[in-house]
Kinemage of the C-alpha trace (Angstrom):
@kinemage 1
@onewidth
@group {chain A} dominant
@subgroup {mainchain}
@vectorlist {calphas} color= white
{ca unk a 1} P -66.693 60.765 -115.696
{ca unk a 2} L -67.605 63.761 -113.508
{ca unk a 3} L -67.272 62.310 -110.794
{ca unk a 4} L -63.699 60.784 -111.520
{ca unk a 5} L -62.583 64.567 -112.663
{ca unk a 6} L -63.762 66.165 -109.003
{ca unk a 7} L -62.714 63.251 -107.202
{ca unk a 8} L -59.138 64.263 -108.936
{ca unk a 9} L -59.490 67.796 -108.590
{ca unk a 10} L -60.110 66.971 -104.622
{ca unk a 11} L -57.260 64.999 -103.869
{ca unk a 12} L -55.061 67.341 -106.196
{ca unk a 13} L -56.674 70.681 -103.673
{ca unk a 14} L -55.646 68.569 -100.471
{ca unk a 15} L -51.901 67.820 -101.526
{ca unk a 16} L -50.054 68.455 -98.267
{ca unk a 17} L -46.852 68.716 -100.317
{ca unk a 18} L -48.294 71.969 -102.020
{ca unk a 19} L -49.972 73.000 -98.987
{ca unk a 20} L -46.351 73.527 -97.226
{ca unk a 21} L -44.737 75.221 -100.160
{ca unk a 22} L -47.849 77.568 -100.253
{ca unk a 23} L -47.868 78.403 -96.684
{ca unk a 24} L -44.446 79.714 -95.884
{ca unk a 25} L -45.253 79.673 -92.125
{ca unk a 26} L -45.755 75.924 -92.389
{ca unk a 27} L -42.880 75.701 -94.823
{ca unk a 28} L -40.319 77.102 -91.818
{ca unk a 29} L -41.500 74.653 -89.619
{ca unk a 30} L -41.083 72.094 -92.032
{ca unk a 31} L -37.610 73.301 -92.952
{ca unk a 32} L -36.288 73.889 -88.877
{ca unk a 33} L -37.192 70.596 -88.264
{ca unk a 34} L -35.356 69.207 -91.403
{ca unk a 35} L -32.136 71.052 -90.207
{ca unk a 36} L -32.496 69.071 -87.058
{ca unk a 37} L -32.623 65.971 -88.196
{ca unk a 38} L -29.861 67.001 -90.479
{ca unk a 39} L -31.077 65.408 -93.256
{ca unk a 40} L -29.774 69.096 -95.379
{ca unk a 41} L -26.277 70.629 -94.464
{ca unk a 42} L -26.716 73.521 -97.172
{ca unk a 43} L -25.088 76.578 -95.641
{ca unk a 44} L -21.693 75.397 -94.881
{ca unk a 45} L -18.729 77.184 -94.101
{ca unk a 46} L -15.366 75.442 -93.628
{ca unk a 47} L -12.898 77.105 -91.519
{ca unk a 48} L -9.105 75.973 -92.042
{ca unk a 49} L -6.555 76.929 -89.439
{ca unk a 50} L -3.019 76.970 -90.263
{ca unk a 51} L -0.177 77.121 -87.408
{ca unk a 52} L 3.400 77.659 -88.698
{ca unk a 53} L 6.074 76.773 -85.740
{ca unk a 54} L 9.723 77.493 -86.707
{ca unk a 55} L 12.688 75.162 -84.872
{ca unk a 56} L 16.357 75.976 -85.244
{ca unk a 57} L 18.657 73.224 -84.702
{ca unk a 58} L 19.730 73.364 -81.043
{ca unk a 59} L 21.969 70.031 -81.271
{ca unk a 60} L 24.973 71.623 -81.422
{ca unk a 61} L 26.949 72.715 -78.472
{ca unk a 62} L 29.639 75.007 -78.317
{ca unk a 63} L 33.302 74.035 -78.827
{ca unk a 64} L 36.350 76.012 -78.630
{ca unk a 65} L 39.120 74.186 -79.509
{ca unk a 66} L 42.736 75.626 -79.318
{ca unk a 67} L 45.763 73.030 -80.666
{ca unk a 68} L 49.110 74.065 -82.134
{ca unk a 69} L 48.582 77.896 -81.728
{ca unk a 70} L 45.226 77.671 -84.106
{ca unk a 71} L 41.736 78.577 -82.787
{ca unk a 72} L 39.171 76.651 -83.725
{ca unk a 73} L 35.180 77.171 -82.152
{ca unk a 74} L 31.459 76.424 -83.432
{ca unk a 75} L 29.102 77.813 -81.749
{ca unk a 76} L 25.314 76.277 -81.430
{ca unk a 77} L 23.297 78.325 -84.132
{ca unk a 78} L 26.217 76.360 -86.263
{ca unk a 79} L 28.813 79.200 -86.943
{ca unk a 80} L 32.388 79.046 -86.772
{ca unk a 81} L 35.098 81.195 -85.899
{ca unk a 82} L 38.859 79.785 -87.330
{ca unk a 83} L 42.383 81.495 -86.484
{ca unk a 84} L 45.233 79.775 -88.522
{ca unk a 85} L 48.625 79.850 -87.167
{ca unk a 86} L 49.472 83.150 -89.530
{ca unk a 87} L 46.714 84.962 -87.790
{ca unk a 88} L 44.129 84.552 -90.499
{ca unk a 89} L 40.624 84.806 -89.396
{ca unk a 90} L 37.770 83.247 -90.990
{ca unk a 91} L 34.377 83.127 -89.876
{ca unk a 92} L 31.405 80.978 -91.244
{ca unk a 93} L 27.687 81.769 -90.402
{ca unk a 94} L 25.281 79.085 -91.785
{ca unk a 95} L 21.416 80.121 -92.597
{ca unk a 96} L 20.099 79.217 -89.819
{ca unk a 97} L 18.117 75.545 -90.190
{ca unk a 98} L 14.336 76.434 -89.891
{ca unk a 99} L 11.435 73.566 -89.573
{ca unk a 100} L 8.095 74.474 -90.881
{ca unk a 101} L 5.287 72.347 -89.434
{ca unk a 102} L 2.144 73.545 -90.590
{ca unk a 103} L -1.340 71.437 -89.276
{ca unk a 104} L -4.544 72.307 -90.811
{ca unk a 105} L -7.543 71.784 -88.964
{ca unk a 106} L -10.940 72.377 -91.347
{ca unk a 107} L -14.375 72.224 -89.428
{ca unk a 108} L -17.527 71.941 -91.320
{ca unk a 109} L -20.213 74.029 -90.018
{ca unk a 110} L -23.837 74.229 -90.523
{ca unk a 111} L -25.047 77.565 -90.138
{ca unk a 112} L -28.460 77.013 -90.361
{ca unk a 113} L -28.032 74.309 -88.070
{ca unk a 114} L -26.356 77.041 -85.057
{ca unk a 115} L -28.936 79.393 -85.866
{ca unk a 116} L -31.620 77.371 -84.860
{ca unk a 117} L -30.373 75.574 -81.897
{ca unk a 118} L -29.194 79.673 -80.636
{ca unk a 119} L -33.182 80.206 -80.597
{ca unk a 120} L -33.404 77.427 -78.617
{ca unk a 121} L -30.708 77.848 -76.114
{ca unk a 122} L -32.281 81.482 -75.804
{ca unk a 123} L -35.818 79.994 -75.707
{ca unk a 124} L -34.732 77.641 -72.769
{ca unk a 125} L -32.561 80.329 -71.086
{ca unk a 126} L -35.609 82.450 -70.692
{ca unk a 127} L -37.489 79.389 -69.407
{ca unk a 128} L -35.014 78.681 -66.985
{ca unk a 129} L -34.916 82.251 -65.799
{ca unk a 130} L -38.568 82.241 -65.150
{ca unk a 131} L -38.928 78.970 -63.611
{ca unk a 132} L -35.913 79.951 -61.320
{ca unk a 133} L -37.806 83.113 -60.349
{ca unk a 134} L -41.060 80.934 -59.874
{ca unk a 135} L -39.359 79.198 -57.108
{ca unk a 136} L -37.962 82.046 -55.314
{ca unk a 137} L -41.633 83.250 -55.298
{ca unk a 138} L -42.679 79.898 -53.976
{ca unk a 139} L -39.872 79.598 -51.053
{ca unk a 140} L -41.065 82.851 -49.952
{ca unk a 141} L -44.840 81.749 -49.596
{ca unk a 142} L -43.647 78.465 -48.518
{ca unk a 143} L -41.673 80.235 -45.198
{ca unk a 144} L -44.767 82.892 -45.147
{ca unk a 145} L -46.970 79.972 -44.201
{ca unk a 146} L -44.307 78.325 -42.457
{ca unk a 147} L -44.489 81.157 -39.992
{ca unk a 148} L -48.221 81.140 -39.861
{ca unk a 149} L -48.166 77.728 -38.941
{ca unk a 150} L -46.048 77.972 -35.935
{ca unk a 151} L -48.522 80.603 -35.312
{ca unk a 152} L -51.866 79.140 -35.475
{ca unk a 153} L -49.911 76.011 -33.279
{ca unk a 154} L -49.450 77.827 -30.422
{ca unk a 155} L -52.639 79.335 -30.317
{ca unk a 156} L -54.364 76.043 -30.776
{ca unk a 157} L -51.788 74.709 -27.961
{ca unk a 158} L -52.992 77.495 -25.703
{ca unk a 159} L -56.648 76.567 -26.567
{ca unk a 160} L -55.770 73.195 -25.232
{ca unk a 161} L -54.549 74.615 -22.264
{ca unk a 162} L -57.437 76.856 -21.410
{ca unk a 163} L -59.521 74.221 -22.255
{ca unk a 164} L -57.888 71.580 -20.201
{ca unk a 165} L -57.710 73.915 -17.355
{ca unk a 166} L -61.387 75.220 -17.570
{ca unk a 167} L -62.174 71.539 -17.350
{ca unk a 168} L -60.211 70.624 -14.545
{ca unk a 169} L -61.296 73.523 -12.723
{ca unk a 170} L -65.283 72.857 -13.222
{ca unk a 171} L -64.083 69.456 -11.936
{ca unk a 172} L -62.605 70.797 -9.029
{ca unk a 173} L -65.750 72.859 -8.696
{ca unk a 174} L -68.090 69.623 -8.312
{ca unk a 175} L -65.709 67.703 -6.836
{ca unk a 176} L -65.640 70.737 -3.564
{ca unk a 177} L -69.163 71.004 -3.192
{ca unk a 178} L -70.026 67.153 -3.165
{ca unk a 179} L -67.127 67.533 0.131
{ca unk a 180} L -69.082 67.688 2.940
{ca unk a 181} L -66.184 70.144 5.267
């Protein structure tokens, strides 16, 4: 029975559930990589854009019409100028026609989400920075030993040379004294 009860208490004291909500370091890494997988979208924000675009009505055209000493015109925006024969003058001016189209566009966004892949863009713009550095330091030791190089070449070529003509000359040398003139 003692046994049972510690063997309980033990796996109870090694819950990894309760570990994480205890530890609140463990419990951020826990939760970032929840967000990732976005399994949770819990800090939403939903942006709606309206756009309002007004039209008149650009159909008509104007038209001036003069017949039996009467004047008779409409202009585009739709209004109207009349002159009877007795020199009357009436004018009509419509409200002008006005189409509303309105489109809504909502976006769902995951703040929590943003927030962590910022800290990573960040994270690997700081990387890339330092790696990019890292090679500039490494082109300049690479042409630093590039130069050496040609350097230590043309000494060993002139080595070579000496050599070859210290050699031909002790040749020479044995060669002339085994001449009998």
């Amino acid at each position: 029975m003692m046994m049972l009860l510690s063997v309980i208490f033990l796996i109870q004291s090694c819950n990894p559930v309760k570990q994480v909500l205890k530890d609140k370091q463990k419990f951020d890494i826990v939760a970032e990589e929840v967000i990732r997988r976005g399994y949770c979208v819990n800090d939403t924000v939903v942006e709606t854009v309206t756009d309002t675009i007004y039209k008149t009505d650009s159909l008509l055209v104007n038209v001036v019409k003069f017949t039996n000493g009467k004047l008779d015109t409409t202009f585009s925006d739709g209004s109207s100028v009349y002159l009877d024969e007795q020199g009357n003058v009436s004018v009509k001016c419509p409200v002008k026609r006005q189409v509303q189209v309105v489109t809504k566009t909502e976006t769902i966004r995951d703040r929590s989400l943003e927030n962590i892949l910022k800290k990573d863009i960040t994270i690997l713009d700081s990387t890339r920075v330092a790696l990019s550095l890292t090679i500039k330091e490494r082109d300049v030791l690479v042409k630093d030993l590039e130069q050496k190089l040609i350097w230590q070449k043309g000494k060993f070529y002139l080595l070579i040379a000496a050599l070859a003509a210290f050699v031909g000359f002790r040749i020479y040398m044995k060669v002339k004294s085994k001449l009998p003139f």
